[in-house]
C-alpha positions, 0 to 999 in steps of 0.5 A: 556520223553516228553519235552514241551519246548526247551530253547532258549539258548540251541539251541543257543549253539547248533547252535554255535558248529554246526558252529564253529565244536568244543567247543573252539569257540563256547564258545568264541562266546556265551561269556561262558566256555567250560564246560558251553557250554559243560553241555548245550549241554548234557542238551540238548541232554538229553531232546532230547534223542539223541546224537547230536554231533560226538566228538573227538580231533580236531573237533565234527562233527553232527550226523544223529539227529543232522543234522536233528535237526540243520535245526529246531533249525536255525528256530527257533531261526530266528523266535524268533529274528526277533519277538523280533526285532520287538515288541522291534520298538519304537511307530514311528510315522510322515508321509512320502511321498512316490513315485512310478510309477503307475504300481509299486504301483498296483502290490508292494504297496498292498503286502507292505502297509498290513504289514507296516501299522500293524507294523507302525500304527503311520505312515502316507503315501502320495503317488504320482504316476508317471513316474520314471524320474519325481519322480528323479526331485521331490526327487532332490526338496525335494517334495518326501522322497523316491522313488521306482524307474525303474533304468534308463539309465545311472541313478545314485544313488538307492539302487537296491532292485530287478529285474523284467524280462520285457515280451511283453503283448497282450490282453487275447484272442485278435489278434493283435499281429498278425498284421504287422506292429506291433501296439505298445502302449508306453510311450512317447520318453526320459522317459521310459527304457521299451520303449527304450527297446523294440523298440531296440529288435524289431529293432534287429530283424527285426519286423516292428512296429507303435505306435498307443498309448502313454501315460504317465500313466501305466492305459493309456496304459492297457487300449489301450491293453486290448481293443486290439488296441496295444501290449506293454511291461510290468514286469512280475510281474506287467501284468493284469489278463486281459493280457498274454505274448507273447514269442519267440514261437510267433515271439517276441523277449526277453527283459532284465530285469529292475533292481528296485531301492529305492531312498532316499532324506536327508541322515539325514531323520527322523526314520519314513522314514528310518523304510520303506526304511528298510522294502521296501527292505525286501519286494521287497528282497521277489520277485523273478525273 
C-alpha cells in the first residue's frame, strides 16, 4: 500500500507509548482511552506495514521498525511544533536598542539579524558597539535594552548563553610571534577579561611580552595584528580570515574559555524585547565550543 501522508496525531500516540512503554500512560498523557490510543496505534502500524510494538503484560517495548521509526517520528513532530509556534507569533512590532561588543557583532549579528528580521520584519533595531563593561553602565542607565555581553570578572547578572574558547591569534603569514619579548596588542587595563587573561598565562609561563598596541575597539587591534605589528587574544569563533591561531606546539600557552552572557534591562520590557532575548538564546545555544 503506498501512504501519502502520516497523521500527526498518530505518530503523537506513537511517540507517548514509545516513552511511557505502555499503554496506560500514554493515554493519560494524550487525555484518551486505552483502546483509542490502542485503535491508533494499529492504525498506524497498518499503513506502515509494520509491527511497531513488542507487547506483553507489564510494558511494550519497540521493535527493530519501531526503533527505526521512532527517530522520524520525534522529527517530525519537532519540526511541525516549532513551525506551528512560529507562524501562531503575533505581528510584534517597536524597536529595541541593543549592544554588543564589535567583535561579537561581526561574527553573532550577521547569522542572528538574517532569521530575526524574517521573522520579525516589524522590529526595528539600534545597535551600539562597544566594550562590555561600558554597555553594563548604559543598561544600568536604561540607554540599552539588552546586552550580549563577555562575563567579567566577579560580573553579576546575565543570563550565560555560551561559551567561546579564547586562542592566541597572529597574522596569517607573519613572524612576529616569533619575537621576544612578545609584541601584544590589548585593550587597555580594567576592561577587558581577554587581557587580564592573557597576561596571566604569559605570566605562568614565563614568556616575556611589551604591549606595542591598545585600543578600545576590537578593529584597532585587528588591525594592529594583521599588519603584523602585535599578536593578541581573540574567541575562536570571532578570528579573521586574515588571522590564524597559535598553540602550545608554538610556545603559546592555553586560554580559558569566556562564557557569553545576555543581559536584560526592565524586567517588565515590552514584547518586542522579550521576542529576541528569546531568539538570541536559541541562536547563541547553536554555537558550539
Amino acid at each position: 500500500m503506498h501512504i501519502r501522508d502520516l497523521d500527526i496525531d498518530l505518530l503523537r500516540t506513537f511517540e507517548a507509548v514509545a516513552e511511557c512503554r505502555n499503554f496506560t500512560g500514554a493515554a493519560q498523557r494524550l487525555s484518551l482511552t486505552q483502546s483509542a490510543v490502542s485503535a491508533q496505534v494499529r492504525r498506524l502500524e497498518e499503513l506502515l506495514g509494520h509491527r511497531l510494538f513488542e507487547r506483553n503484560s507489564k510494558r511494550v517495548t519497540l521493535t527493530e521498525p519501531g526503533e527505526i521509526f521512532i527517530d522520524y517520528a520525534h522529527r517530525i513532530l519537532s519540526l511541525h511544533d516549532k513551525a506551528l509556534e512560529r507562524m501562531g507569533r503575533p505581528c510584534v512590532q517597536g524597536k529595541i536598542r541593543l549592544g554588543m561588543p564589535d567583535d561579537y557583532a561581526s561574527y553573532f549579528l550577521p547569522r542572528v539579524l538574517s532569521r530575526f528580521g524574517k521573522t520579525y520584519p516589524g522590529i526595528q533595531l539600534e545597535i551600539s558597539c562597544e566594550l562590555s563593561v561600558d554597555l553594563v553602565a548604559k543598561l544600568e542607565k536604561g540607554w540599552i535594552d539588552l546586552a550580549l555581553l563577555t562575563q567579567q570578572k566577579n560580573s553579576a547578572g546575565g543570563e550565560i548563553v555560551c561559551s567561546e574558547p579564547l586562542v592566541w591569534a597572529t597574522a596569517k603569514g607573519g613572524s612576529v610571534h616569533k619575537q621576544e619579548p612578545l609584541p601584544l596588542a590589548l585593550f587597555p587595563p580594567g576592561y577587558c577579561f581577554f587581557r587580564e587573561q592573557a597576561l596571566k598565562a604569559l605570566s605562568v609561563s614565563g614568556k616575556q611580552w611589551r604591549i606595542v598596541c591598545t585600543s578600545r575597539s576590537m578593529s584597532g587591534i585587528r588591525a594592529a595584528v594583521s599588519a603584523g605589528l602585535a599578536v593578541t587574544v581573540v574567541g575562536r569563533h570571532t578570528m579573521s580570515a586574515d588571522m590564524r591561531m597559535l598553540g602550545e606546539n608554538e610556545g603559546f600557552p592555553p586560554l580559558p574559555n569566556v562564557r557569553i552572557a545576555l543581559h536584560a534591562g526592565d524586567e517588565t520590557r515590552p514584547e518586542q524585547v522579550r521576542c529576541l532575548s528569546d531568539f538570541l538564546k536559541e541562536e547563541m545555544g547553536r554555537i558550539e565550543d
